[in-house]
C-alpha positions in Angstrom: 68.3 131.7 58.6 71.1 130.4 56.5 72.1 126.7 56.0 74.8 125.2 55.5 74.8 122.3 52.5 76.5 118.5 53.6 74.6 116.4 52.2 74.2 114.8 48.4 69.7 115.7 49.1 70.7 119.5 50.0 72.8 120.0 46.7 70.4 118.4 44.7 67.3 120.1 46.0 69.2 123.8 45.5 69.9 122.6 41.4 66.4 121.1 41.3 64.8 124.3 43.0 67.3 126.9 41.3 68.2 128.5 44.6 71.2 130.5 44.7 74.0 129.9 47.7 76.8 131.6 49.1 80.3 129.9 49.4 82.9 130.4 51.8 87.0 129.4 51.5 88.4 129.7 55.0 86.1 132.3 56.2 85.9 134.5 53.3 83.1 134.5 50.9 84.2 133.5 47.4 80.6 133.5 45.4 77.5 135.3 46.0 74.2 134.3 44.8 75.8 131.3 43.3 73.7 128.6 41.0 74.8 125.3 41.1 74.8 123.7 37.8 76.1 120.3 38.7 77.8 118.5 41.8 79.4 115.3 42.5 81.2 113.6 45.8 84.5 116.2 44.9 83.4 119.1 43.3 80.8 121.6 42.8 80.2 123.5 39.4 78.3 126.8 39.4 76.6 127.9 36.2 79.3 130.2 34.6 81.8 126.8 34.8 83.7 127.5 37.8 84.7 124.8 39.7 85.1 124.6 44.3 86.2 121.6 46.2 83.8 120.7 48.4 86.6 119.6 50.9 88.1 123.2 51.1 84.9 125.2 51.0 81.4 125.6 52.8 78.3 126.1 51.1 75.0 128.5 52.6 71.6 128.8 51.3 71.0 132.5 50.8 68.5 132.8 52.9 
């Protein structure tokens, strides 16, 4: 069952692990299978560079 990401531990673990996520802007799914390559308190930046506020969008595991 999906979950969704909140906190600093679930980003980290899903860049540590190299699980792939799903994010959603206001109900619509925007990246699929995505790798997070960094994070901080504002942003997060998937492998190919692109940035999503973390404010605007929700994170899922894939599985």
């Amino acid at each position: 069952m999906p979950k969704q990401l909140k906190l600093e531990s679930d980003f980290n673990r899903y860049i540590t692990f190299s699980q792939p996520i799903n994010i959603f802007l206001q109900g619509e799914k925007i990246g699929s299978n995505v790798l997070i390559e960094s994070h901080n308190d504002e942003t997060l930046t998937d492998e190919s560079g692109t940035h999503y506020v973390k404010s605007a969008c929700v994170f899922m595991s894939v599985r």
